[in-house]
N, C-alpha and C positions, 0 to 999 in steps of 0.2 A: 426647459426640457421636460419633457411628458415623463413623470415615474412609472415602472412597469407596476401590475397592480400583481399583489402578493397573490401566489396562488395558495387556494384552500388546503386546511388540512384534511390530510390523509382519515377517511373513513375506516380504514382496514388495518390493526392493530399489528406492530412488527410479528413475524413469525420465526423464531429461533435467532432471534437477534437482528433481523434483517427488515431491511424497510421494505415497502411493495414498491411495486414500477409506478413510476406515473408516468400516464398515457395523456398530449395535447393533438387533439383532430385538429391536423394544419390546414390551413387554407388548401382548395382543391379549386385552380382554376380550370381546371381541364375537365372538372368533372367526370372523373375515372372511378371514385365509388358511391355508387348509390344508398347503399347501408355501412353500417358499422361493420356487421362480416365481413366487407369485401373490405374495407381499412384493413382490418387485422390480419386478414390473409394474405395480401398484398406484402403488409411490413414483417409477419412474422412465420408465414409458412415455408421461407427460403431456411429459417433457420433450428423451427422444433416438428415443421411437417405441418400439413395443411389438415390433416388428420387429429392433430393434437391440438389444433387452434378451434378444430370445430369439437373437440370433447369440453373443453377448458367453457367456449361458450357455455355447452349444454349443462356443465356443473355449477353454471355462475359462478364463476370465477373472473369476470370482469363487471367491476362494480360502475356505478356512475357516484357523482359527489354524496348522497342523500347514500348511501351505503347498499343500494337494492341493484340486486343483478341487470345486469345490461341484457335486453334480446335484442341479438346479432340482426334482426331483420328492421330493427328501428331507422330511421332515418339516419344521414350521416350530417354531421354537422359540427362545421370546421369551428375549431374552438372549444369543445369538449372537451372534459376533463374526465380519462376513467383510468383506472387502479386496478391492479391483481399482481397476487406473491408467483413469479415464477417457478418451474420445477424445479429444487434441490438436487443436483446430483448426489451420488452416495460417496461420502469422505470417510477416510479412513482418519481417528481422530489423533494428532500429533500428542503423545505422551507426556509431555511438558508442560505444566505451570506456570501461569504468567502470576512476576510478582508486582507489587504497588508498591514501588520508592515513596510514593508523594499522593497526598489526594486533601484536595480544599473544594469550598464551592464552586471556585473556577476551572481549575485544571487536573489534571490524573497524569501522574507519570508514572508509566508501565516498565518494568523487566519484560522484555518480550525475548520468548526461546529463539533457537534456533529450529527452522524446518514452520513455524509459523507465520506465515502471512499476516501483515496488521489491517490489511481491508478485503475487499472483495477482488478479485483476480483472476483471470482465468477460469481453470477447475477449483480453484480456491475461492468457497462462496461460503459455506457455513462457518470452516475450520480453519477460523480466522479470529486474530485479536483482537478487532472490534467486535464480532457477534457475541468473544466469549464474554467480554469484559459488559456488556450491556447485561447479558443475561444473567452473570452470578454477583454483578452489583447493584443491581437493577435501577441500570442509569441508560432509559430506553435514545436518550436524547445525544447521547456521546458521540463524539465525532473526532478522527484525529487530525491534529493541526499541518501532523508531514507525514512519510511513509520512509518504514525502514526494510529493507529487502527482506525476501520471508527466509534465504539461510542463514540471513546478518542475525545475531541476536544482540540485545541491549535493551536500550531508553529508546519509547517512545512518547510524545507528548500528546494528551488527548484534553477537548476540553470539553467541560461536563453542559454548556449553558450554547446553543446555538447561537447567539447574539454575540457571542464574544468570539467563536473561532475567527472572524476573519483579522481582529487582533492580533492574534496570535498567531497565524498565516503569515501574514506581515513581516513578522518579525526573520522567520525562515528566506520568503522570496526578498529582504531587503537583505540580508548577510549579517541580522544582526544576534545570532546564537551561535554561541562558539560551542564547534562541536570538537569531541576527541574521541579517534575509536583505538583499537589494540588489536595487534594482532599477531600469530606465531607464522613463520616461513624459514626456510633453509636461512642461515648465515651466509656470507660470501665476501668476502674480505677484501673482495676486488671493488667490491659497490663503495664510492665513499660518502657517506651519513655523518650530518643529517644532511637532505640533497631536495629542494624545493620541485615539484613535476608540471610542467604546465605542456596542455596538448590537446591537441583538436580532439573530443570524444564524440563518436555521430553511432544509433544505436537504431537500425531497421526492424521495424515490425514484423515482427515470424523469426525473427533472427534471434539465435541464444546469447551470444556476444556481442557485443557491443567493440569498436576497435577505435584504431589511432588513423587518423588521416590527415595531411596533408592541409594546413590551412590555419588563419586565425585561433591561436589556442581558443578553448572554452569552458577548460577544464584547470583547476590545482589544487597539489595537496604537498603539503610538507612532511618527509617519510625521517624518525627519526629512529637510533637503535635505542632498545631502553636494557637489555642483559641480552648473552648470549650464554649457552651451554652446548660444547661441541658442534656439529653440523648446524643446530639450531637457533634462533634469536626469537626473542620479544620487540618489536616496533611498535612504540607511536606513532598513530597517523591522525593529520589534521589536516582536513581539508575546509579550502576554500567556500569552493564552488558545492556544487550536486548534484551533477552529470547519473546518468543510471552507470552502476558498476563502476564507478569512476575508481576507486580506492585499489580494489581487485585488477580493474585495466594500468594503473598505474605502478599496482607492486610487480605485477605479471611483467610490466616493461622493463623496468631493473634488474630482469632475470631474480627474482624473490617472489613467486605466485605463492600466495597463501595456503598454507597446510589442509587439505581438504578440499581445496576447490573444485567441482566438478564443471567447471567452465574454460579457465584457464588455466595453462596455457591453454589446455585438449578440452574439447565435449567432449563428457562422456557419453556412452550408450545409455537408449532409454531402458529403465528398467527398474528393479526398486530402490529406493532408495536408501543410504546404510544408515538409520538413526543412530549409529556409534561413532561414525564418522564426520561431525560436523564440520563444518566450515571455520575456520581458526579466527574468525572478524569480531571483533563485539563493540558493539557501540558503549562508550564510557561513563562519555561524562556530554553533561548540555548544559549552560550556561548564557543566562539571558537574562537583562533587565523587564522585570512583570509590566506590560504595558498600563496596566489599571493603576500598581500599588507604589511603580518605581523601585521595589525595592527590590534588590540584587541577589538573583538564583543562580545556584547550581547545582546540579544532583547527580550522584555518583552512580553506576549499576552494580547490584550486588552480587553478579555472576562473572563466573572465572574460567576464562580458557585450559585447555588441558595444559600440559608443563608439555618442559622441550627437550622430553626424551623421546 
C-alpha cells in the first residue's frame, strides 16, 4: 500500500496559540480556475466576502511552502500547498484559570473552567484551552487527546509530543479511560439509584440539544447518588460511552437536569451569559493505563462544585 507522503511544515509561525489553515489545490478536472484567486474565491468568498479574500491577497496573507506571499494571479495548480492565519473574531476573555494537575514530557492534564472551550469551535477560536495553554507554557506543539464540553469543567488530557497523541486517542475511542464526573441536581426520591441509562443519543448540526430516539441504544452512563441536603443531591456519574451531552441528556431524562443547565430541560434565550451561574457538571477523575510506561494513572480535579443549598 502506497504511504501518503508527510505534508510539509507549516512556514508561518502559530499566532495567539493557534495554527494557520493549510490550504491543498485539489485536483481540478473540470478546469473551473485558471489562477489561484479564482480557487480562493470560489472556496472562501461564500463565507468571509469576496472583498476580504481579495484584501487578505493584496496583504499577503497567503503564503506558498518557501514562506513568500502567494500572487493571486499565479497559475493554479492542483497540489499546492498554501497557509494563512484566518481573522480572529473579537472574544471576550473567560475569567477563569485553567489549572495543571499533571505535566511530564508526554502528557499535560488540565483543570479546565467552566464557560471555557478546550479547542477551537464555533465563535470559540482564541478563548480556548488549547490556545491559552500553548501560549503561557510555551508548548506551541500541544494538542488534546479528547474534548470536554466548554460549560463542563474538570480534567482534560493533552499531550505535549505530536507522535504520541494518537496513543493516547486510542485509549479514549477504545473505552479504555475510566472517567468520573459529579454533578449537583434537585433530589427526588421517586428516582431509584444507582440506576444504569442506556439510549439512543442522535445530536443534529445547528441543533442546541441533542435527544433520545427510538432505536439501538448508543449511549450509557451509570447515575449514582453520593449525599443529599434538602431539595438538593450530589451524583456520581459514570459513563460508558461519549455521545455529545450525553451525561446532561441522561440526568435530564430522570427528571434530575443539572443545576445550571441552560439547555436542558429548556433552551435558554440567547443573550449573555451568567458567569455566576455555571453548569453544576465537573469532570473528576481519568484514569488510564499510560500506553508508553504501563504504569497505572489516575488524576483527580482540584475544583469544586457550589454546595446544595
Amino acid at each position: 500500500m502506497r504511504r501518503r507522503a508527510k505534508a510539509p511544515a507549516s512556514p508561518l509561525p502559530q499566532r495567539d496559540g493557534i495554527d494557520p489553515v493549510r490550504v491543498r489545490l485539489p485536483e481540478d478536472p473540470e478546469r473551473r480556475w485558471d489562477t489561484v484567486r479564482a480557487h480562493l474565491l470560489d472556496r472562501y468568498a461564500a463565507a468571509v466576502g469576496a472583498a476580504r479574500v481579495e484584501a487578505m491577497l493584496c496583504e499577503g496573507r497567503f503564503v506558498g511552502v518557501d514562506g513568500a506571499a502567494v500572487d493571486g494571479d499565479e497559475p493554479y495548480a492542483a497540489g499546492r500547498r498554501l497557509w494563512f492565519h484566518r481573522d480572529f473574531p473579537a472574544e471576550e476573555r473567560v475569567p477563569f484559570e485553567i489549572g495543571v494537575v499533571h505535566r511530564d514530557e508526554r502528557i499535560l492534564v488540565a483543570d479546565k473552567p467552566h464557560f471555557l472551550a478546550t479547542m477551537p469551535r464555533g465563535r470559540h477560536v482564541t478563548e480556548m484551552a488549547l490556545a491559552r495553554l500553548r501560549r503561557e507554557l510555551g508548548l506551541p506543539a500541544l494538542q488534546p487527546a479528547h474534548r470536554l464540553d466548554r460549560l463542563t469543567a474538570g480534567l482534560v488530557l493533552f499531550v505535549v509530543r505530536p507522535e504520541d497523541r494518537g496513543a493516547y486517542q486510542t485509549l479514549f475511542r477504545d473505552r479504555r479511560v475510566r472517567k468520573e464526573y459529579e454533578a449537583v441536581a434537585a433530589y427526588d426520591p421517586g428516582v431509584r439509584l444507582p440506576v444504569t441509562v442506556r439510549s439512543r443519543i442522535e445530536k443534529e448540526t445547528g441543533v442546541m440539544a441533542a435527544r433520545e430516539v427510538p432505536g439501538e441504544p448508543n449511549s450509557e452512563s451509570r447515575i449514582e447518588l453520593v449525599e443529599r441536603a434538602g431539595g438538593s443531591a450530589r451524583y456520581r456519574l459514570l459513563p460508558v460511552t461519549g455521545r455529545t451531552h450525553q451525561l446532561r441528556v441522561h440526568m435530564n431524562a430522570l427528571g434530575l437536569p443539572i443545576r445550571h443547565d441552560p439547555v436542558y430541560p429548556v433552551v435558554r434565550e440567547d443573550g449573555p451569559e451568567d458567569l455566576g451561574r455555571p453548569l453544576q457538571l465537573l469532570a473528576r477523575t481519568l484514569e488510564f493505563t499510560d500506553p508508553f510506561s504501563g504504569e497505572e494513572l489516575r488524576f483527580e480535579s482540584r475544583l469544586r462544585l457550589s454546595g446544595l443549598g
